[in-house]
N, C-alpha and C positions, 0 to 999 in steps of 0.2 A: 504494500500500500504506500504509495507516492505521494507527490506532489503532484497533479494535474499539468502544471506548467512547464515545469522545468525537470521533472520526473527523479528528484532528488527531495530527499526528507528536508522538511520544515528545521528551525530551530528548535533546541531545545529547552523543554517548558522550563524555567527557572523556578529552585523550589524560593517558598516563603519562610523566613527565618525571626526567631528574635530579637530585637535590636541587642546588638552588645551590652551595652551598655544598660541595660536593664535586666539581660539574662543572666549576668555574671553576681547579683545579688540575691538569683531564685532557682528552683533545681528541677525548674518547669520544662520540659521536652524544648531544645534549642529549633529544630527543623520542622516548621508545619506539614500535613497530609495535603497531598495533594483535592483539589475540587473534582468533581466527577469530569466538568467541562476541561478541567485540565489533565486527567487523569486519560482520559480518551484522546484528546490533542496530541499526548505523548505517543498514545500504544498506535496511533495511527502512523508515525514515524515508521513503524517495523516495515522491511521491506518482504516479511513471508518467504525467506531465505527457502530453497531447496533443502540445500544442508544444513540447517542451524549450526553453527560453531559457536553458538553462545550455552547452549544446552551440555554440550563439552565441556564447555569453562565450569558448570554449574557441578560442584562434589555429591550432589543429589539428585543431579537429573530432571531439576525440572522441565517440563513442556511448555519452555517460553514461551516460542511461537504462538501455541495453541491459546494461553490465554491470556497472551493481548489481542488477538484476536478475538475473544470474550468481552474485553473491557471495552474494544472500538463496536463491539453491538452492545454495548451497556446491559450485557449481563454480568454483573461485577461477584456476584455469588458467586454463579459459573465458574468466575477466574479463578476464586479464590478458592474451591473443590478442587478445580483442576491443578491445582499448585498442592494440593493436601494428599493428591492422590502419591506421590512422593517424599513432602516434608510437610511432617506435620508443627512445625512451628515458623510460619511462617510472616507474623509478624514482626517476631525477634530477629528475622535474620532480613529481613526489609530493612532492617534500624541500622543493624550493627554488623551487616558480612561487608567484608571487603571487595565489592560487584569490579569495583573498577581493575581490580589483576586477576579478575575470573570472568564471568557471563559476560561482564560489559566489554572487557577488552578483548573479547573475541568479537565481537557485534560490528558487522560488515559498514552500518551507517557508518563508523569510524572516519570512511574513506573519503566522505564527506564533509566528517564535523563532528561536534558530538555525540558518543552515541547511546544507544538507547536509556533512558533512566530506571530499568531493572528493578533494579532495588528501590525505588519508589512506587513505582506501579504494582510492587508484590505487596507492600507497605499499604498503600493503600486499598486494595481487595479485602486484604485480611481484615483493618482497622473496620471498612463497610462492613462485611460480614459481620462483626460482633457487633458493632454496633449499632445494628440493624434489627440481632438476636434472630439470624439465621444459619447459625453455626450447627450444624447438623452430625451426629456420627455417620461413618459409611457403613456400611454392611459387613461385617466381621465374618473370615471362615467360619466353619464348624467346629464346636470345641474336641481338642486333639486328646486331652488327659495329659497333654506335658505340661510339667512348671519349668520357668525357666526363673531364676533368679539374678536382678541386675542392680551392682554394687557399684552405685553413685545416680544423685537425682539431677546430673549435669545435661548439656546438648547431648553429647555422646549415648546416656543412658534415656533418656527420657527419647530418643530416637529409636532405637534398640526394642525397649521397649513396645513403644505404640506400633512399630511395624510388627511382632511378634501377635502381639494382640489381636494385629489383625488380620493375620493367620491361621487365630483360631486358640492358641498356647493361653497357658495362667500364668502370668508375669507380675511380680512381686519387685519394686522399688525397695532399697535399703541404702537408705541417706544417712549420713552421719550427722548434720543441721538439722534445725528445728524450721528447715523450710528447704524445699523442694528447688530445685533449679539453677547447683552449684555457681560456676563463675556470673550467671545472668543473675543473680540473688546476692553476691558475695563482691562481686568485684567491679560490673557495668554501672556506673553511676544512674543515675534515677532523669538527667538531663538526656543521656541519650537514651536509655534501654527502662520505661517508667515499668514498676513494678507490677501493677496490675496489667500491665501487656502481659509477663510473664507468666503473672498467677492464673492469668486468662486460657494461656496458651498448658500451662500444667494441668488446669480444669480439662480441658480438651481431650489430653493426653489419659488421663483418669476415666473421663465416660468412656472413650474405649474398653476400662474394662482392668486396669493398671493399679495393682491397689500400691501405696507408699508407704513405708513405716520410716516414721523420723527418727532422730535420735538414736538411731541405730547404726554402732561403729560397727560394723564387718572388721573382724581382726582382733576387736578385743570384749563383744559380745559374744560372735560366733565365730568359726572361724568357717573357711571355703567349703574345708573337707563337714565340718559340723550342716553346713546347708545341703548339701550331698545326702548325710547318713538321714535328712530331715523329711529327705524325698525329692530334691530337685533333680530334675534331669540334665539342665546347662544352668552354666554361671557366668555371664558377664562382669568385667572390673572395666567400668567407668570412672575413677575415680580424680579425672584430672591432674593438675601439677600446681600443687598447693603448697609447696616447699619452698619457701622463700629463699635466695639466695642473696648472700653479700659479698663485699668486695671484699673482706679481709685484711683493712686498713683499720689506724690507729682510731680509737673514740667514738666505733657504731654502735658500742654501750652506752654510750651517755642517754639522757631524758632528750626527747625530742629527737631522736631518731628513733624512726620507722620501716619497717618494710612495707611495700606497697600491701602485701596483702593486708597487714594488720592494719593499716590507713584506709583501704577502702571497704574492709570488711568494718570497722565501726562505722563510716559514716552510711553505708549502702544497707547490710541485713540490720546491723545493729540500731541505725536509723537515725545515726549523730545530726543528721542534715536536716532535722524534724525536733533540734533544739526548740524551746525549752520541755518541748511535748516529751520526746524523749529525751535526758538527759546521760546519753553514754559519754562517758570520760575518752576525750580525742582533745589535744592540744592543738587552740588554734590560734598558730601561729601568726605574726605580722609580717616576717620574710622568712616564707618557705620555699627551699630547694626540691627541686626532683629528680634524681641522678637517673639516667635512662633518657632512650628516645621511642620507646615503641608506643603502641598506644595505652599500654599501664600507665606511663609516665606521665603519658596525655590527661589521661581519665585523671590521675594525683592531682595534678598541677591546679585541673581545671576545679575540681573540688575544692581546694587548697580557694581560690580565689572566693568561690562562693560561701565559702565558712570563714569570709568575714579577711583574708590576708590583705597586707598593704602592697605586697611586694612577693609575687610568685613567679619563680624562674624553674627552667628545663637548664641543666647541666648537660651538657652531649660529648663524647670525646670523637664523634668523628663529627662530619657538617651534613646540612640540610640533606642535601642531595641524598645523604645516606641513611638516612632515620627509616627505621619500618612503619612509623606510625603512617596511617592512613591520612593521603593530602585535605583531605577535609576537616578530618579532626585536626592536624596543624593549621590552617586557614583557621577554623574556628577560634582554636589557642591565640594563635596571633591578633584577631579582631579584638579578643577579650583580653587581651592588655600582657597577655603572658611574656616573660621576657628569656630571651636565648641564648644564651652562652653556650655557642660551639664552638668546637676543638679543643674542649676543656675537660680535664681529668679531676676527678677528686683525689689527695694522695693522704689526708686525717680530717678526722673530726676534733674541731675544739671546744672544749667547756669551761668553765668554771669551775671554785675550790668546790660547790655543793652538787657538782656533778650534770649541771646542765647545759646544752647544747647552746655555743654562742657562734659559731663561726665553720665554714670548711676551706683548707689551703686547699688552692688547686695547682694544676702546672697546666698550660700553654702545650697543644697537640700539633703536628701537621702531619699529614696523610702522605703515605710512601705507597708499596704497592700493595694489589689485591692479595686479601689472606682467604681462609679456606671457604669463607660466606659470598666470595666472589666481591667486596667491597675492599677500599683502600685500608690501608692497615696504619691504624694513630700510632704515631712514636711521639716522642717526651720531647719536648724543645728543652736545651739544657738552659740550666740557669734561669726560670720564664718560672718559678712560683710565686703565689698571689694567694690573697682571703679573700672570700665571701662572708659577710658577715649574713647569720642565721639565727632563728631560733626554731624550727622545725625542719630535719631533711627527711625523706625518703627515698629510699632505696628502691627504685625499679628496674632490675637490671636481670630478673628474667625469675624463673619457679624451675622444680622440678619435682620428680615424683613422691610423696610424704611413703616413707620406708614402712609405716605403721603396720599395713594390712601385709605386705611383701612381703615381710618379714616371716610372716606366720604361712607361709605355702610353699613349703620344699617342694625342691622341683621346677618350681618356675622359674626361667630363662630369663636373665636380664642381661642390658647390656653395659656399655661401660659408664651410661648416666645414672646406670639405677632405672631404664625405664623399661615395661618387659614387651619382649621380642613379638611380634604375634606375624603369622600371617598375612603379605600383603592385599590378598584375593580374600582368606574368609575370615581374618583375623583373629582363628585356632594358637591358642599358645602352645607349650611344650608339653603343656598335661589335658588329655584328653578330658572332653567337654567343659573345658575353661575357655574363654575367649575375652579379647582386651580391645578397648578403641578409644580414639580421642587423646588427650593429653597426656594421659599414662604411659602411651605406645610413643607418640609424635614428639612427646615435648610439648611445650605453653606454644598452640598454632592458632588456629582462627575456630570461630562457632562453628561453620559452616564444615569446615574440615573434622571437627569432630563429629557430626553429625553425619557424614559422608560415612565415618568409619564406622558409628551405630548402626545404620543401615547394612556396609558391610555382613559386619557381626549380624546383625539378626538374620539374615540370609543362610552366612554359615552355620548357625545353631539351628534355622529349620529345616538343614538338610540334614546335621549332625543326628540331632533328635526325633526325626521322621524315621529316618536309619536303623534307629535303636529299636530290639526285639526288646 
């Protein structure tokens, strides 16, 4: 679907946003929903490719094509079924998947301009459907008599999951939080990823047929083999990468140093951002740092400004060009005043006699060649140390797998992060009917990618468990 005229797509619908300067004091969704008249303006862009190579980009496969095609006859339901027929949270990943190095950047309008807005026209089907309250279950197989049990209520698990479900299998959630929906509950701030999207999309995941139990650490309640002798016939470990790491430098004890998760787990499940309503103990700072450039660093910085700081900065040791965070959410940071210090290394934290965080020396970086990430590689300008003065840093310099539950399942294969090995096709570990996906396997990657890998997984466990006499 064209242009008439000139037989090349229109521009691209510009989304509506916050004013800066008014978002950065509330923790209100920064990017408005598209209108339906714009929402179809876009999906009319598509050019109904032969081959979609945007469906490629997508770790889940959705049926782009198909329904923006939906949306341009303003069945917007429609679209949004048809998007569930593959991922069933599809609001969450309209907000917060990274479209533009996956679906979007395959998307042929490219050749022309910009291309398709993806991730907002899934955003907006999904947001109409519920809020329309035409959110429907589909039709479930026949029930099989297998349980399948899956350890974490993350993307990964809560994928896994509702596709088993709907298969037909007994699928049993076991979350270690007293809420459902790991990094989208724990670590996506409330500005981009609002919680009731999420709790929406967990609702969803549940009528299928999903039951949850909270507070339930797998590992030091039960253990794998304990869910085994209880009756399950497969075990999924969704359990993400919730293991903070640090630099290993002088003074990350002091007060006022954080780890990104402990910062955005109080202010996001814990609900710091919901002062004086809720009152969780989180220091807020007046000049906070955020060591990191991904989008954790993002998500800190950004909170950091809206819990009231005078002075929030992103510390980078390599430059712009090389950040993983997504260019939107940089643009966003930038408009909201954040400030950026790249080519900058942290090398201590300084405190005071009572042990409180006042300041971080840095040293001065310039970039030599590319190291094993394919990016230039920071070396130390000699002689080029310097302070920042601080009273709040956090450390966002990446997670990996918490050893808790590992720990307790001989046998399981890991590798040399600590994360376990599984499977690239059905994502089977090393002990039979165990299976692993998402950030446990990956590393800290995207929503989307872990979800890709629950999908995976639940495919291999219902051929695993179908198999079984």
């Amino acid at each position: 679907m064209v242009d008439s005229q000139d037989k090349t797509p229109g521009k691209r619908q510009p989304p509506r946003e916050q004013d800066p300067r008014l978002r950065i004091r509330n923790f209100e969704e920064v990017s408005y929903c598209y209108t339906p008249e714009e929402a179809v303006a876009e999906a009319k862009r598509c050019l109904q490719c032969r081959k979609p190579q945007c469906v490629a980009g997508c770790p889940v496969n959705v049926d782009i094509p198909a329904f923006l095609s939906l949306i341009v006859a303003r069945d917007f339901v429609g679209a949004a079924r048809k998007i569930k027929e593959t991922n069933s949270l599809p609001a969450v990943c309209g907000r917060v998947c990274p479209q533009e190095t996956q679906c979007e950047a395959r998307c042929i309008v490219r050749k022309f301009g910009d291309p398709l807005a993806i991730g907002r026209l899934e955003r907006f089907v999904a947001d109409y459907e519920r809020m329309n309250n035409r959110v429907e279950v589909p039709e479930k197989g026949s029930p099989t008599g297998k349980r399948v049990a899956v350890i974490g209520g993350g993307p990964a698990g809560l994928t896994c999951a509702g596709d088993l479900a709907k298969l037909g299998h007994e699928v049993t959630i076991f979350e270690a939080l007293h809420k459902a929906g790991g990094v989208l509950v724990y670590g996506i701030p409330e500005f981009r990823l609002p919680k009731k999207i999420v709790e929406a999309e967990i609702d969803y995941v549940k009528r299928l047929g999903v039951a949850v139990k909270l507070n339930y650490v797998v590992g030091r309640i039960k253990t794998i083999d304990g869910l085994f002798r209880e009756g399950y016939d497969a075990v999924f470990v969704g359990t993400g990468a919730g293991f903070p790491y640090f630099m290993g430098i002088e003074g990350e004890h002091l007060n006022g140093v954080y780890s990104s998760n402990e910062y955005l787990t109080r202010s996001n499940l814990m609900k710091a951002y919901l002062f004086p309503e809720y009152d969780t103990p989180l220091l807020r700072g007046k000049r906070v740092v955020v060591v990191g450039g991904g989008n954790v660093a993002l998500d800190s910085v950004r909170t950091a400004l809206r819990l009231g700081a005078e002075q929030a900065m992103i510390i980078y040791r390599r430059g712009k060009e090389e950040m993983p965070a997504r260019i939107e959410e940089i643009g966003h940071a930038e408009e909201e005043g954040v400030q950026f210090r790249l080519l900058t290394n942290p090398v201590r934290f300084l405190g005071n006699k009572d042990g409180w965080l006042t300041g971080v020396a840095c040293e001065q970086m310039e970039l030599g060649g590319p190291d094993a990430s394919g990016r230039r590689r920071p070396i130390p300008v000699a002689g080029s140390e310097f302070i920042i003065e601080c009273d709040v840093a956090v450390v966002a310099i990446g997670n990996g797998p918490n050893p808790l539950l590992l720990s307790t399942v001989p046998g399981l294969h890991l590798d040399k992060r600590g994360a376990v090995i599984a499977s690239p096709e059905t994502q089977a570990t090393s002990i039979p009917g165990v299976f692993a996906g998402g950030d446990i396997v990956s590393g800290a990657a995207t929503v989307i990618w872990a979800m890709g890998e629950g999908k995976k997984a639940a495919a291999g466990i219902h051929q695993y468990i179908t198999a079984k006499r």
